[in-house]
Backbone as JSON, one array per atom type, in Angstrom:
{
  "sequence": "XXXXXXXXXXXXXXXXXXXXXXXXXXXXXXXXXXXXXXXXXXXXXXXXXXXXXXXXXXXXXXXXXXXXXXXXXXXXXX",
  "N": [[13.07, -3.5, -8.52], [12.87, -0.19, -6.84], [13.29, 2.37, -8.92], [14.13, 5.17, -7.86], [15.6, 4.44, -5.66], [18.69, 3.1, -5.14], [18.58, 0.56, -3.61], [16.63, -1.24, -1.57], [14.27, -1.3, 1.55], [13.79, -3.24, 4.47], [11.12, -2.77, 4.49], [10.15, -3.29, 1.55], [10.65, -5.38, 0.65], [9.92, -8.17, -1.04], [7.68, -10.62, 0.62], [7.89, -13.81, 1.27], [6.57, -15.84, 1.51], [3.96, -14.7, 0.05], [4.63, -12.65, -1.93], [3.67, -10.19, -1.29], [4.64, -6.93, -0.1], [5.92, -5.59, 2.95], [4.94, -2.7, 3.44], [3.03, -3.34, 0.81], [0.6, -4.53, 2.75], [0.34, -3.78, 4.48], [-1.14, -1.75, 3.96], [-3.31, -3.0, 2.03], [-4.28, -4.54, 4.67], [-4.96, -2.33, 6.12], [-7.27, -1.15, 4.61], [-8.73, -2.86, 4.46], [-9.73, -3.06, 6.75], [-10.86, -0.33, 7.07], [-12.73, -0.37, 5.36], [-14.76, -2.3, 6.56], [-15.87, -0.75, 8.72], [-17.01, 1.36, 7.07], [-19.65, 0.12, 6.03], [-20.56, -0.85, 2.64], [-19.7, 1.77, 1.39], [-17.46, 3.3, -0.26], [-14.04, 3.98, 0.62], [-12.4, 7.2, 1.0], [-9.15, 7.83, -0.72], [-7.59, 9.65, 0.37], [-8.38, 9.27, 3.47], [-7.61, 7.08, 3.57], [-5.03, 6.93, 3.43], [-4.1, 8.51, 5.17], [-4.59, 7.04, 7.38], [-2.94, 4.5, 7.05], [-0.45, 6.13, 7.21], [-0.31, 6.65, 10.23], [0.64, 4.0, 10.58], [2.7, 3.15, 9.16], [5.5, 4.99, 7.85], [5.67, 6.55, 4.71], [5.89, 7.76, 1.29], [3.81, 9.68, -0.35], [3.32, 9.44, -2.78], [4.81, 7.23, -3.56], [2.5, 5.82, -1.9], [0.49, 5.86, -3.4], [1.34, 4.77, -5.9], [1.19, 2.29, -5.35], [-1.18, 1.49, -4.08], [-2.34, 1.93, -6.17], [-1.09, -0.45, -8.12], [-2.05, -2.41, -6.76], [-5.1, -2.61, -6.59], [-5.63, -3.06, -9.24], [-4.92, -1.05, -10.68], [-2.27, 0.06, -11.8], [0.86, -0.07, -12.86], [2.19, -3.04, -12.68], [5.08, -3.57, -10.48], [7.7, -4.83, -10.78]],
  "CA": [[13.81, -2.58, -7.69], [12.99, 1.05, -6.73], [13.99, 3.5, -9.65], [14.55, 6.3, -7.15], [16.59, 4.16, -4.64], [19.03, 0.99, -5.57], [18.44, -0.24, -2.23], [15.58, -1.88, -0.74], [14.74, -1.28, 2.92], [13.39, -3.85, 4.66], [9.82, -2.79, 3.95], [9.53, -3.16, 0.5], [11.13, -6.75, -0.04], [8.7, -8.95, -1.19], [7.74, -12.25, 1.69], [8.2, -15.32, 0.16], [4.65, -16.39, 1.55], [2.85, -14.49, -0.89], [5.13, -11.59, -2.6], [3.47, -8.62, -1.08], [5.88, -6.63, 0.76], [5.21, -5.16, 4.16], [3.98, -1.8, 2.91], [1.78, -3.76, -0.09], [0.33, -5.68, 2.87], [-0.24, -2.67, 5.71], [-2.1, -0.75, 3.04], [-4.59, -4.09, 2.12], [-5.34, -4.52, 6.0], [-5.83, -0.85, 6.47], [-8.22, -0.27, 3.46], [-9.92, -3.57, 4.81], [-10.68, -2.57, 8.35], [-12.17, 0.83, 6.57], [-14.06, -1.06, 4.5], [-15.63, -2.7, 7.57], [-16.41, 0.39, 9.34], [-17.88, 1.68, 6.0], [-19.78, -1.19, 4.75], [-21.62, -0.67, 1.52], [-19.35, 2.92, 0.81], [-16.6, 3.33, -0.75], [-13.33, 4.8, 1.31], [-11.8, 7.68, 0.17], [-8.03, 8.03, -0.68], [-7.31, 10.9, 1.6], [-8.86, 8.71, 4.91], [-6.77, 5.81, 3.95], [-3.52, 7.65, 3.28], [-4.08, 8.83, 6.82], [-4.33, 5.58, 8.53], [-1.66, 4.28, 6.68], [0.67, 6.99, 7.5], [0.06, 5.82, 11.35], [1.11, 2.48, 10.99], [4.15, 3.32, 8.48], [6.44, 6.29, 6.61], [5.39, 6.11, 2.91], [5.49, 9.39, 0.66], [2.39, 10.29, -0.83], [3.18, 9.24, -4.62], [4.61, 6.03, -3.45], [0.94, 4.98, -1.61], [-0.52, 6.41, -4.53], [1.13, 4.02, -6.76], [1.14, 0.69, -4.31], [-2.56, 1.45, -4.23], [-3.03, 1.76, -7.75], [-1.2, -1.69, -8.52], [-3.08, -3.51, -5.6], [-6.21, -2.31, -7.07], [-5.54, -3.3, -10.59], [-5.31, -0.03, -12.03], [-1.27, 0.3, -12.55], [1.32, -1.15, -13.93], [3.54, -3.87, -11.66], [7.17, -2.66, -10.44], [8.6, -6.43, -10.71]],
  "C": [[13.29, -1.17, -7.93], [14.02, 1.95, -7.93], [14.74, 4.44, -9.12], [15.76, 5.62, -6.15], [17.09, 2.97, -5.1], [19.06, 0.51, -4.74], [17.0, -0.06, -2.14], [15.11, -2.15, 0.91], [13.64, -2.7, 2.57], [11.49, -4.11, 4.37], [9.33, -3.02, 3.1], [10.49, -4.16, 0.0], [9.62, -7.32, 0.08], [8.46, -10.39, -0.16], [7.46, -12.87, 0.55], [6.74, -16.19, 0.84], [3.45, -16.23, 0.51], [2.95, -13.79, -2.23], [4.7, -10.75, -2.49], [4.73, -8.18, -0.52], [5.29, -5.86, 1.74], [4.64, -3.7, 4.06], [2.75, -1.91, 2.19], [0.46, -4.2, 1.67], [-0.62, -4.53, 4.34], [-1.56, -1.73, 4.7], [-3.55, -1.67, 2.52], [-5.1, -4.09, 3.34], [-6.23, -3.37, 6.43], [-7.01, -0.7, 5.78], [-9.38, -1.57, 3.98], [-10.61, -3.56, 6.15], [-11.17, -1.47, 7.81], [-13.1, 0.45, 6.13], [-15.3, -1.61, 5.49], [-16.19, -1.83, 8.22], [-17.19, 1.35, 8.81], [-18.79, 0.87, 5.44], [-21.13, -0.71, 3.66], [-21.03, 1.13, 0.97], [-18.07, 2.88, 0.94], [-15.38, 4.14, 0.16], [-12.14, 5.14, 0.29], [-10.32, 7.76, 0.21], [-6.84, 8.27, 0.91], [-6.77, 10.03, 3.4], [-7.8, 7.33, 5.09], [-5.13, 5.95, 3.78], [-2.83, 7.63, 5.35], [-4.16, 7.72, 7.69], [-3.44, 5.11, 8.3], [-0.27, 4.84, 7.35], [0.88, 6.98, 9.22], [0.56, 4.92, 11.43], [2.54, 2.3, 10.19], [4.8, 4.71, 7.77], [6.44, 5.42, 5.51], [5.49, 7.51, 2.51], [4.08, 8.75, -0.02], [2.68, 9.63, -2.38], [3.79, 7.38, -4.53], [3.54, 4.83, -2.98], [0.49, 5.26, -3.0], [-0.21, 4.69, -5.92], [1.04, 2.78, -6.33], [-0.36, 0.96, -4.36], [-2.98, 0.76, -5.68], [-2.97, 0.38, -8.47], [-2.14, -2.58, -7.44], [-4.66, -3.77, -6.18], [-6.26, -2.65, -8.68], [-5.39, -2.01, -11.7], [-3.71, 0.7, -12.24], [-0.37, -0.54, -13.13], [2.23, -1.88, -12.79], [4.86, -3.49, -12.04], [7.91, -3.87, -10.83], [8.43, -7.04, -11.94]]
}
């Protein structure tokens, strides 16, 4: 559960298909259609914040850390 909020919107329950949750899951597709449009260079933060932030409302420190666990480099909320 969210530290900051004891509620859970609908976005950030986990599906029982896989346990992403529909933010984890918008932020993997996004970063993988960049990836395709980049191929062989790395896409930066910034560019994928910004696509993101079309397709959903996230703050900035919450992508930051849904990135970071997706990517292996924080610590899991669950």
């Amino acid at each position: 559960m969210d530290d900051d909020h004891p509620y859970l919107s609908p976005d950030q329950l986990p599906d029982v298909r896989d346990g992403l949750t529909r933010e984890q899951r918008v932020i993997l597709y996004t970063l993988h259609q960049a990836q395709k449009e980049r191929p062989g260079r790395s896409v930066p933060t910034l560019m994928l914040y910004g696509r993101v932030c079309e397709k959903i409302a996230i703050p900035k420190d919450r992508f930051q850390r849904l990135l970071a666990e997706l990517v292996g480099r924080g610590q899991p909320t669950r």
